[in-house]
C-alpha positions as CSV (number, residue, x, y, z in Angstrom):
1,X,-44.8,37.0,-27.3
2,X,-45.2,36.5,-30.4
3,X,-48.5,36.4,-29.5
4,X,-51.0,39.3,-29.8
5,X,-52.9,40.8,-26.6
6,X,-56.2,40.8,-27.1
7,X,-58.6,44.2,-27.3
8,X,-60.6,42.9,-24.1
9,X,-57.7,41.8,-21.7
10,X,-56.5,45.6,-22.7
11,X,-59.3,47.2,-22.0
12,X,-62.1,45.1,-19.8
13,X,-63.0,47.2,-17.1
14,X,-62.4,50.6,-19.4
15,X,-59.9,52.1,-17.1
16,X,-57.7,52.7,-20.0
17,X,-60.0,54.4,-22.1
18,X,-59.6,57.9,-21.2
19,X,-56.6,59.9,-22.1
20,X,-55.9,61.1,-18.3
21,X,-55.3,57.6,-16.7
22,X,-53.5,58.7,-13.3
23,X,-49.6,59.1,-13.3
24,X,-47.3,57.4,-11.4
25,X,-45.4,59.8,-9.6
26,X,-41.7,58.6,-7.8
27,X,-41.5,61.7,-5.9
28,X,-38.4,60.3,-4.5
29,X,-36.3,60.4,-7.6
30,X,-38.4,62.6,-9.8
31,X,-39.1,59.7,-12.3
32,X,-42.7,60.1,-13.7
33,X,-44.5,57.2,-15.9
34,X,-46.9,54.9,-16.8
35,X,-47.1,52.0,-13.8
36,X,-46.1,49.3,-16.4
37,X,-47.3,47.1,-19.2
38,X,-49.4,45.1,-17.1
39,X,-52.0,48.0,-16.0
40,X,-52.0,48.7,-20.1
41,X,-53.1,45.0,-20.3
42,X,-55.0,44.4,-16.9
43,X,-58.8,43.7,-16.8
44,X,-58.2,44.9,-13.2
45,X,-59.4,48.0,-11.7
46,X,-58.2,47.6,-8.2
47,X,-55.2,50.1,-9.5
48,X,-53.6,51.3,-6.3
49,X,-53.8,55.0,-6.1
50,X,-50.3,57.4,-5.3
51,X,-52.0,58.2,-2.1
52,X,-52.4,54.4,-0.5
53,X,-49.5,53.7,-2.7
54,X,-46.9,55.8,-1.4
55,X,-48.8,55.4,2.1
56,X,-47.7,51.8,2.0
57,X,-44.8,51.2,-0.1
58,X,-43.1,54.2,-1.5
59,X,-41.2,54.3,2.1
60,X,-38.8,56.4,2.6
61,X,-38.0,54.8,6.1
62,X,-36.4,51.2,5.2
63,X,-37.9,50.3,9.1
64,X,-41.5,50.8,8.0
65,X,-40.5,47.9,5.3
66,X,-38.8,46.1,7.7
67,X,-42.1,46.2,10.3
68,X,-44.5,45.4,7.3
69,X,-41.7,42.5,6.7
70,X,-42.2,41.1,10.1
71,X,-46.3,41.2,10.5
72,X,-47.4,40.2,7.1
73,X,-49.1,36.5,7.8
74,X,-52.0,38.3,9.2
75,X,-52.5,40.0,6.0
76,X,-54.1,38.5,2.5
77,X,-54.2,41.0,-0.2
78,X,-56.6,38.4,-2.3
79,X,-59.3,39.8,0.6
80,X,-58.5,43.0,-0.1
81,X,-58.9,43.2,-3.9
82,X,-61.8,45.3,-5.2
83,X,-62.0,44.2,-9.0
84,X,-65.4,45.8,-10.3
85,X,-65.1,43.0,-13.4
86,X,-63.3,39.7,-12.5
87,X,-62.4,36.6,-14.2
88,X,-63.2,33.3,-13.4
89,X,-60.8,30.8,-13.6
90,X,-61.5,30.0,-17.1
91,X,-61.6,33.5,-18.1
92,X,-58.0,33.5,-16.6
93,X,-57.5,30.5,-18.8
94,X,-58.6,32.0,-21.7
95,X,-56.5,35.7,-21.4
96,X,-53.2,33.5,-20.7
97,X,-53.8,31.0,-23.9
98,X,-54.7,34.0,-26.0
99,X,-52.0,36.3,-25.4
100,X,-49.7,33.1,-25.6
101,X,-51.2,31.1,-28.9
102,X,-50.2,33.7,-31.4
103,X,-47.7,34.1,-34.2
104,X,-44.7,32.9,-32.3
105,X,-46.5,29.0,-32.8
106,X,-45.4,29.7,-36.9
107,X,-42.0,30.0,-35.6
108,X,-41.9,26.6,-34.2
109,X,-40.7,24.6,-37.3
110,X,-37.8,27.2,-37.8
111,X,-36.5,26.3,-34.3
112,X,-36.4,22.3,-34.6
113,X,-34.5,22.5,-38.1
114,X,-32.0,23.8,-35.9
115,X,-32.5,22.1,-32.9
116,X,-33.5,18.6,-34.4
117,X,-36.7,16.2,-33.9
118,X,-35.5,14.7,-30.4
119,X,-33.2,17.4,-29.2
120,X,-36.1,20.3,-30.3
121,X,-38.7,17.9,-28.4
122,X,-36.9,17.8,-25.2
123,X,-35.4,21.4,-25.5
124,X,-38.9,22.7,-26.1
125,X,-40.3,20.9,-22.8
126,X,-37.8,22.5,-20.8
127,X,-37.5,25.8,-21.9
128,X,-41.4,25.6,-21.7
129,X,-41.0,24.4,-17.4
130,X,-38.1,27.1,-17.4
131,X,-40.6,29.9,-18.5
132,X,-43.6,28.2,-16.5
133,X,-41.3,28.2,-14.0
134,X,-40.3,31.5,-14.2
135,X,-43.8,32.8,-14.2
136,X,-44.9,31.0,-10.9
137,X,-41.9,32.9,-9.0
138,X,-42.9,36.2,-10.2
139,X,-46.7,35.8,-9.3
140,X,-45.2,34.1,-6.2
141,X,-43.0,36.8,-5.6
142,X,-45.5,39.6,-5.9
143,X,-47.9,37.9,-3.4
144,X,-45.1,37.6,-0.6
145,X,-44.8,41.4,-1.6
146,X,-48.0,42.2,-1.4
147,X,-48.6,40.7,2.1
148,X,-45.1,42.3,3.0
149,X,-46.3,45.8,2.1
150,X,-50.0,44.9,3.0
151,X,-51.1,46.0,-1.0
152,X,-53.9,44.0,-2.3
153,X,-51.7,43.7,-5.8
154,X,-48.5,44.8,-7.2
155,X,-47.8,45.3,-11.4
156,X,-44.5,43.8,-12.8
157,X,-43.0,46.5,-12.2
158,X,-44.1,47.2,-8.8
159,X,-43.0,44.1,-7.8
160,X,-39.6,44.4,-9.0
161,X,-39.4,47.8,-7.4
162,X,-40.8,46.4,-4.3
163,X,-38.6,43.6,-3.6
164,X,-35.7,46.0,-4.1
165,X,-37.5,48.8,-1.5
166,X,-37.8,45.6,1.0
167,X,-34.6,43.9,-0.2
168,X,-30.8,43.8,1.4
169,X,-30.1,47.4,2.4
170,X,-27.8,47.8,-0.1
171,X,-29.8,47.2,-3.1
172,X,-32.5,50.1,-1.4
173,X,-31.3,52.7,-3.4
174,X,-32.0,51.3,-6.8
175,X,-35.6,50.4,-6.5
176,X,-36.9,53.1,-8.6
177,X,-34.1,52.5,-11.1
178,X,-35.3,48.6,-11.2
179,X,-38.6,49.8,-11.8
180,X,-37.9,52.3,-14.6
181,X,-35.7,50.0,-16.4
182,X,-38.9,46.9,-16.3
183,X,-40.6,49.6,-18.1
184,X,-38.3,50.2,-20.6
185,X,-37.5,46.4,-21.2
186,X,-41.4,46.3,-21.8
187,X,-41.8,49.2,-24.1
188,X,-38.9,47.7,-25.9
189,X,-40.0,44.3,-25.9
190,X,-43.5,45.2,-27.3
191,X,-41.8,47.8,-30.1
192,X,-39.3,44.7,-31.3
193,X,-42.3,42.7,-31.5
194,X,-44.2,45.1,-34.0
195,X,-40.5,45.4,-36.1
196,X,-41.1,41.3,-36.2
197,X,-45.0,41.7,-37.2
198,X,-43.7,44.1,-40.2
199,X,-41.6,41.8,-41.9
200,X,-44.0,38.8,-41.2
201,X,-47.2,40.7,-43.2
202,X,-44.1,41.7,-45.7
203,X,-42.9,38.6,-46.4
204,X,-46.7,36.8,-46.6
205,X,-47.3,39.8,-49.2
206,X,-44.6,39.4,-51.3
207,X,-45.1,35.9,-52.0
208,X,-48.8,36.3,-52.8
209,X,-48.2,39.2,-54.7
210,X,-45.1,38.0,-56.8
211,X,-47.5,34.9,-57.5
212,X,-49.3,37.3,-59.4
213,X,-47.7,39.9,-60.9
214,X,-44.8,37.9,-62.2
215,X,-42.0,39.9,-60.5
216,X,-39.4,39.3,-57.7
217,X,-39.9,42.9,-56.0
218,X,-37.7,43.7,-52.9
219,X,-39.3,42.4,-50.0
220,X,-38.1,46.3,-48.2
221,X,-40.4,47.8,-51.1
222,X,-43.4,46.1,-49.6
223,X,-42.1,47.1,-45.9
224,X,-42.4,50.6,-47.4
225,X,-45.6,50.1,-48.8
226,X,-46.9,49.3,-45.2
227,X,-46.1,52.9,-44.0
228,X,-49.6,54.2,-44.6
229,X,-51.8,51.9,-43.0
230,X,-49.7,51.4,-40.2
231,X,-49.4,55.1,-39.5
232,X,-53.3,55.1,-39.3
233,X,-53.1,52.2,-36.5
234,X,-50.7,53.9,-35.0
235,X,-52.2,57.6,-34.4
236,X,-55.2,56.1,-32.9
237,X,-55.2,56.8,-29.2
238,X,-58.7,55.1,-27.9
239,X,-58.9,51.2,-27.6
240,X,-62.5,51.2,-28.5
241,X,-62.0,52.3,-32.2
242,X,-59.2,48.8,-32.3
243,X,-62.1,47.0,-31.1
244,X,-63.5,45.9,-34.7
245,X,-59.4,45.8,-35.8
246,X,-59.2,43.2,-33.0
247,X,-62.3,41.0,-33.9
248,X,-61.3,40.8,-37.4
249,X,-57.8,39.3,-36.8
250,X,-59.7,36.9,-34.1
251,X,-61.3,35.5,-37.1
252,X,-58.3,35.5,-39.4
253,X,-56.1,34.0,-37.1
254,X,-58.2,31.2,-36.3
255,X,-58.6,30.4,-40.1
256,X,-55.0,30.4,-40.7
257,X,-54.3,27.9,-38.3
258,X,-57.0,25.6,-39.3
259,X,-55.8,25.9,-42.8
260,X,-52.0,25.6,-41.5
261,X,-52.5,22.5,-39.9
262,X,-54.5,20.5,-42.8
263,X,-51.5,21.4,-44.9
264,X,-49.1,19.8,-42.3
265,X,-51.0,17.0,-41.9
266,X,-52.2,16.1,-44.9
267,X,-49.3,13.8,-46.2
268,X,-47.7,11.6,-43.6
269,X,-44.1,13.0,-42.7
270,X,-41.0,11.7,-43.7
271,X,-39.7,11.5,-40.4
272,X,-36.8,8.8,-41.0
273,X,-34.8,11.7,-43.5
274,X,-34.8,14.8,-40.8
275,X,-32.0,15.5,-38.1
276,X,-32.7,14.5,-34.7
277,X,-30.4,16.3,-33.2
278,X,-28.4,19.7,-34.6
279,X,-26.6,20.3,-37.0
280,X,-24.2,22.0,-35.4
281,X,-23.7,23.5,-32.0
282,X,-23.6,27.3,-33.7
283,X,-27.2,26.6,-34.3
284,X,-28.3,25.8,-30.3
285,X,-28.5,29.8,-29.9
286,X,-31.0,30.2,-32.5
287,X,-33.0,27.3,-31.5
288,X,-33.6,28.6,-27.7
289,X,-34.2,32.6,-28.9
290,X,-36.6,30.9,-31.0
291,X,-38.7,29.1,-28.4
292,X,-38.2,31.8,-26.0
293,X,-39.3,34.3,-28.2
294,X,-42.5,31.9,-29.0
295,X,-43.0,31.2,-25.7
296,X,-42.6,34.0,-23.3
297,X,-45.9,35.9,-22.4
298,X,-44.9,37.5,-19.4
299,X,-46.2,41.2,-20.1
300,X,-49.6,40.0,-19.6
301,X,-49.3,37.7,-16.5
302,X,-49.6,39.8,-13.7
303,X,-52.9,41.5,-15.3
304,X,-54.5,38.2,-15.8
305,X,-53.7,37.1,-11.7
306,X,-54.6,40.8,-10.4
307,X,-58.3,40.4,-12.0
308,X,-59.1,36.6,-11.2
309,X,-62.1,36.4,-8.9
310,X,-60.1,33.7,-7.4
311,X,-56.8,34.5,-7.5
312,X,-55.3,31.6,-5.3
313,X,-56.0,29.6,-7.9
314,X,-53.6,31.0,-10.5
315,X,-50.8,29.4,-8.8
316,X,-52.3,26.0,-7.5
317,X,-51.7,22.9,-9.1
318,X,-53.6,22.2,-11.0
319,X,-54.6,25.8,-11.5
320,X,-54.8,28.3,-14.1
321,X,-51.1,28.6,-14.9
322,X,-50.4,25.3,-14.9
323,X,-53.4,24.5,-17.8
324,X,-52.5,26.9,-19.5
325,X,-48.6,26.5,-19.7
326,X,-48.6,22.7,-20.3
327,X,-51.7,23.4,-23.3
328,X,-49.0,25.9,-24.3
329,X,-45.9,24.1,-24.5
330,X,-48.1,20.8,-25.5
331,X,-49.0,22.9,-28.8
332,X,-45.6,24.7,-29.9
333,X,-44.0,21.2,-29.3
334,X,-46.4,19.7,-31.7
335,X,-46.0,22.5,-34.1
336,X,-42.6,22.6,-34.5
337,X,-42.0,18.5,-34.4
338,X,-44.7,18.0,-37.3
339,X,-43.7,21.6,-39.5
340,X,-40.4,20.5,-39.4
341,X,-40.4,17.0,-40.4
342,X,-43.2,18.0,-42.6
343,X,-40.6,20.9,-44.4
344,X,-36.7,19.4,-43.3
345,X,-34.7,22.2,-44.4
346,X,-36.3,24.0,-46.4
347,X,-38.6,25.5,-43.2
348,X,-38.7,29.1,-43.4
349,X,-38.5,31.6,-40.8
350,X,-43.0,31.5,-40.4
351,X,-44.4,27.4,-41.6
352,X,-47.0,29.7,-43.8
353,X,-44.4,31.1,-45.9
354,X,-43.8,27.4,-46.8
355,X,-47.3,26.0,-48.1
356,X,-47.4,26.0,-51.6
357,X,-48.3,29.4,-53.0
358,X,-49.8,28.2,-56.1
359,X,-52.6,26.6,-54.7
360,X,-55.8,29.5,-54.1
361,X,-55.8,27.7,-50.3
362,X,-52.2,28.6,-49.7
363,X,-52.7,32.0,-50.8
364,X,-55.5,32.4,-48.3
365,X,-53.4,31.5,-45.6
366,X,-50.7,34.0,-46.2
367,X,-53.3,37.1,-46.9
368,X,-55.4,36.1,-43.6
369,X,-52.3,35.4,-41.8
370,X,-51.1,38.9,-43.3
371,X,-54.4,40.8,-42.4
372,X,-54.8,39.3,-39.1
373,X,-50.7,40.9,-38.0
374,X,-51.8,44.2,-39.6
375,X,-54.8,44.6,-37.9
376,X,-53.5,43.2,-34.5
377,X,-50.5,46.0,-35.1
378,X,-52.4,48.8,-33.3
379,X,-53.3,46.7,-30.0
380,X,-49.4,45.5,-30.1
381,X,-47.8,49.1,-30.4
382,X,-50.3,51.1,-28.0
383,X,-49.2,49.2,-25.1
384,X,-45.4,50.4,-25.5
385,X,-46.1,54.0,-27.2
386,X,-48.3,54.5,-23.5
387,X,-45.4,53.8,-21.6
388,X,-43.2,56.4,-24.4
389,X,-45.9,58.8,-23.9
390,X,-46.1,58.7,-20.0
391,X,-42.2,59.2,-20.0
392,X,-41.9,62.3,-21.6
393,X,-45.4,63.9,-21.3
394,X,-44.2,65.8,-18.0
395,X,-41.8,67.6,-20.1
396,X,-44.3,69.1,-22.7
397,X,-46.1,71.7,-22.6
398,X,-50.0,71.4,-21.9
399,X,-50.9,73.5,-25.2
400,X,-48.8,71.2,-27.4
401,X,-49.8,67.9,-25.4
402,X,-52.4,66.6,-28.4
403,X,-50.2,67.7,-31.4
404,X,-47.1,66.3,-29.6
405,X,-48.7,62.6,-28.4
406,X,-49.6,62.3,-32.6
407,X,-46.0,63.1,-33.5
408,X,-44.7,60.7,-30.8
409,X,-46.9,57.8,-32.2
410,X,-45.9,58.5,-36.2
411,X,-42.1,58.8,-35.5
412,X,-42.3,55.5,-33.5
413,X,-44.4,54.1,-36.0
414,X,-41.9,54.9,-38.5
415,X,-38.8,53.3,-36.4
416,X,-40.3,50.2,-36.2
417,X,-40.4,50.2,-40.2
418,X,-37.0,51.2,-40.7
419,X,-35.9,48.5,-38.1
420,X,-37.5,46.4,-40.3
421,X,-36.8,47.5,-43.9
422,X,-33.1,47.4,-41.9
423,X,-33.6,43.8,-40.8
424,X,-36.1,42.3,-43.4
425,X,-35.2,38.3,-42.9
426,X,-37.9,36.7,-40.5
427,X,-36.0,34.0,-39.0
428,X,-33.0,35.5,-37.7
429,X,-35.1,39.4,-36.3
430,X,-37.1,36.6,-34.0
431,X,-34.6,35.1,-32.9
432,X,-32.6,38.3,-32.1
433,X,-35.5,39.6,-29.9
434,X,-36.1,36.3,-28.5
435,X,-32.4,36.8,-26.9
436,X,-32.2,39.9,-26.1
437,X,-35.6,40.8,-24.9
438,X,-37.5,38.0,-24.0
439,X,-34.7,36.2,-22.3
440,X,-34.4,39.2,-20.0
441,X,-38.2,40.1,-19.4
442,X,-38.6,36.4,-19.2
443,X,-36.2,34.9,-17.2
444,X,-33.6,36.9,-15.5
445,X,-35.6,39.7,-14.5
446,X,-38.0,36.9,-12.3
447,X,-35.5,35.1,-11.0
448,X,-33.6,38.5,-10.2
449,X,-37.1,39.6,-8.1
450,X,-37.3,35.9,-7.0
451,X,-34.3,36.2,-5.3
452,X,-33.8,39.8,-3.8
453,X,-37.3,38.9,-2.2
454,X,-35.4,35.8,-0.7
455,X,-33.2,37.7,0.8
456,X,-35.4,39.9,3.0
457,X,-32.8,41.5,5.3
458,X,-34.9,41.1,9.1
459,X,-33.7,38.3,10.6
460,X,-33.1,36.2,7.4
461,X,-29.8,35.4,8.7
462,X,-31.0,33.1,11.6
463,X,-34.3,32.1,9.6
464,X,-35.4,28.1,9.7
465,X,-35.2,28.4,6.6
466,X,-32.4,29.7,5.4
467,X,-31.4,26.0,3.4
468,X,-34.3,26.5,1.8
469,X,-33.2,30.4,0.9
470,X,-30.0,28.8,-0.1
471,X,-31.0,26.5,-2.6
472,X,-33.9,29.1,-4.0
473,X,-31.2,31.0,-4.9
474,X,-28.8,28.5,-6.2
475,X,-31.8,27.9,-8.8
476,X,-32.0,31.8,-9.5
477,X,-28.5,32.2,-10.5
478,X,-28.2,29.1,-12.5
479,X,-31.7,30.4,-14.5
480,X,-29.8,33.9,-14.7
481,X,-27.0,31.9,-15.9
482,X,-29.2,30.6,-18.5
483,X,-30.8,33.6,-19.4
484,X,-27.7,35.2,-19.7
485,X,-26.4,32.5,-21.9
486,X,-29.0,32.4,-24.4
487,X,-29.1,36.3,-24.5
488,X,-25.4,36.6,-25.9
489,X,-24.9,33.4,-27.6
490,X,-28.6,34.0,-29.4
491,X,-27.7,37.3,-29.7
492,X,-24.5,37.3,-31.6
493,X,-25.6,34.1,-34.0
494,X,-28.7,36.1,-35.0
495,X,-26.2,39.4,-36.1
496,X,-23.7,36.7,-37.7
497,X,-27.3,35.1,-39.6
498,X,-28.3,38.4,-40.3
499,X,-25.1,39.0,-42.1
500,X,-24.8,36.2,-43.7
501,X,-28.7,36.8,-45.5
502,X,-27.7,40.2,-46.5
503,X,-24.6,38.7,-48.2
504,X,-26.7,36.6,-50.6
């Protein structure tokens, strides 16, 4: 993600905007919380109350699943969606390229000098279908769970916990725990992402400000200097006061692009003196944490396909997902084949930290690229401090519920700092959260829902299509395979990256 969530997909229908948003209550095991990321991010308000909810899916008698498993064709959930604001199709459009055309493009460059001009190419085309791929089976996935439960729309984490509750028998008991531990990967995913957005604005600092004042200062000094004005992000608990934050680094953004690109363009590449293929294979993990971490928007998916006016058309081809997703992966390949043979090996961890930092234009780039990350800091660590808050707010006492919320929000505010004072080199932090978060909200966790809602226990034995089951989840496990690949392999050559930068 990599990308920023907007201020409207947030907040479009202002269901968020009060501080007593309902709780979702699990009875069952006792586990109170916020209903995921996606409600955080939806312009829906068709939010299923705990009374329909639990009338029609928190059941506690697996045959009540099993009944809504068998008489679900006469049931479409898009009819039964009451969204007071929806989105057309191009409003879908827009939410998914938004939310997916963010920082993570800057990245790019920094994966093909490991992965190579051909290898990178292909590599990024089919990571991008994996992740398309892995998108269209959770959306899928939700709507055969919707019209097995007879919901008109399901969260991400709903849906996990729902195929579970409808699932094999034996994997019953653990639908709650699925559910709780989306949530978490979420929250996490979202707080790893604001660590990365702290050493970015660092970094673009330090090299404008070193310009100037003549010094080399410790890039962890000017991760410390940030404390303040991310605190004051941070401790602001209504999404209308982000609202001018949010505008501001629309229009920074943008400009940093633009300006991006007429640097990589404006002298033809040398392409014949770059790799084409790696330089080694230690450096394959890096190269696919990388693009996964670019690429993976997942948080914000089901939100966008729970508010379209037409919602069949998320899925169809050529539909919403499929526009966006091929604009998407069209983009980053482009990115990271020109940055790269534009910079050969000397690309940095962000293509901005490479334009010449001498030149006044330069220097704008990395102070609007800068501003626009601060300011889009508040929208990216409300979503997971909601889902901290929800968690514990059960177990604090009403009189201390204001004081307790601000201290909540300035201790996590100051962990992602020291995460990133702890970790302040930008190329090998992505690529660390790209494998161990993004690969599992990505990947594994759809093709895990994918395929427990594959195997719906009623007569899926003696089904027609039970070749068809068989090879749908041949094609989960090898993506889990994948997944799983990338997360340790990507995982343990960031730490030994990491290392090594701290050693110089």
């Amino acid at each position: 993600m990599k990308g920023y969530v907007s201020e409207s997909s947030l907040r479009a229908d202002g269901e968020f905007a009060g501080r007593d948003n309902p709780i979702f209550d699990d009875s069952e095991s006792g586990n109170i919380g916020i209903r995921d990321i996606g409600n955080l991010n939806s312009p829906s308000n068709q939010d299923l109350t705990p009374s329909t909810f639990d009338a029609d899916y928190r059941v506690n008698d697996t045959s009540a699943a099993d009944e809504h498993a068998d008489n679900n064709s006469d049931y479409n959930p898009f009819e039964h969606r009451h969204v007071e604001r929806t989105n057309s199709d191009l409003g879908g459009l827009a939410h998914l390229l938004k939310s997916s055309l963010g920082t993570g493009i800057l990245a790019m460059p920094n994966a093909f000098r490991s992965g190579g001009l051909l290898f990178g190419t292909i590599a990024t085309l089919l990571v991008g279908y994996i992740c398309t791929h892995c998108v269209y089976i959770l959306v899928d996935s939700s709507h055969t769970l919707c019209r097995r439960l007879r919901v008109p729309s399901l969260t991400y984490a709903e849906t996990a916990e729902a195929a579970f509750k409808t699932g094999p028998f034996a994997l019953r008991r653990y639908s709650s725990a699925v559910r709780r531990f989306v949530d978490i990967s979420l929250a996490i995913t979202y707080y790893s992402a604001a660590c990365v957005y702290i050493v970015f604005i660092a970094h673009s600092t330090k090299q404008v400000a070193d310009l100037h004042s003549g010094m080399d200062i410790d890039v962890r000094l000017y991760i410390a200097a940030l404390l303040p004005p991310l605190l004051a992000l941070g401790a602001i608990r209504d999404l209308k006061l982000l609202v001018p934050f949010s505008a501001a680094a629309n229009v920074c953004i943008v400009l940093s692009f633009a300006f991006t690109l007429f640097y990589v363009f404006r002298e033809a590449p040398d392409l014949a003196s770059r790799r084409l293929q790696p330089p080694s294979l230690g450096q394959l993990p890096l190269f696919f944490a990388t693009v996964i971490f670019a690429m993976e928007g997942i948080g914000v998916v089901m939100p966008v396909e729970n508010s379209m006016r037409t919602p069949q058309h998320f899925l169809s081809c050529p539909g919403v997902l499929c526009v966006a997703m091929t604009t998407v992966v069209t983009l980053y390949t482009t990115i990271g084949f020109f940055g790269y043979a534009k910079y050969g090996d000397e690309t940095l961890g962000s293509i901005t930290l490479n334009l010449p930092t001498e030149e006044p234009l330069a220097q704008a780039v990395k102070v609007l690229i800068a501003v626009a990350i601060l300011f889009t800091y508040g929208l990216q660590f409300y979503v997971p401090t909601e889902i901290t808050w929800r968690l514990i707010r059960p177990s604090i006492p009403e009189k201390r519920l204001l004081s307790s919320e601000y201290a909540v929000r300035l201790i996590a505010v100051c962990l992602t700092v020291i995460v990133a004072a702890s970790v302040p080199h930008l190329g090998p932090i992505i690529s660390l959260v790209g494998a161990l978060f993004f690969s599992t909200l990505g990947l594994i966790i759809p093709a895990t829902v994918d395929a427990v809602t594959a195997l719906q226990p009623t007569g899926a034995a003696a089904a027609p299509g039970r070749h068809r089951r068989a090879a749908k989840l041949v094609k989960d496990a090898l993506i889990v395979a994948f997944a799983a690949m990338a997360l340790l392999a990507g995982s343990y050559a960031s730490i030994r990256e990491m290392q090594d930068s701290a050693g110089k």
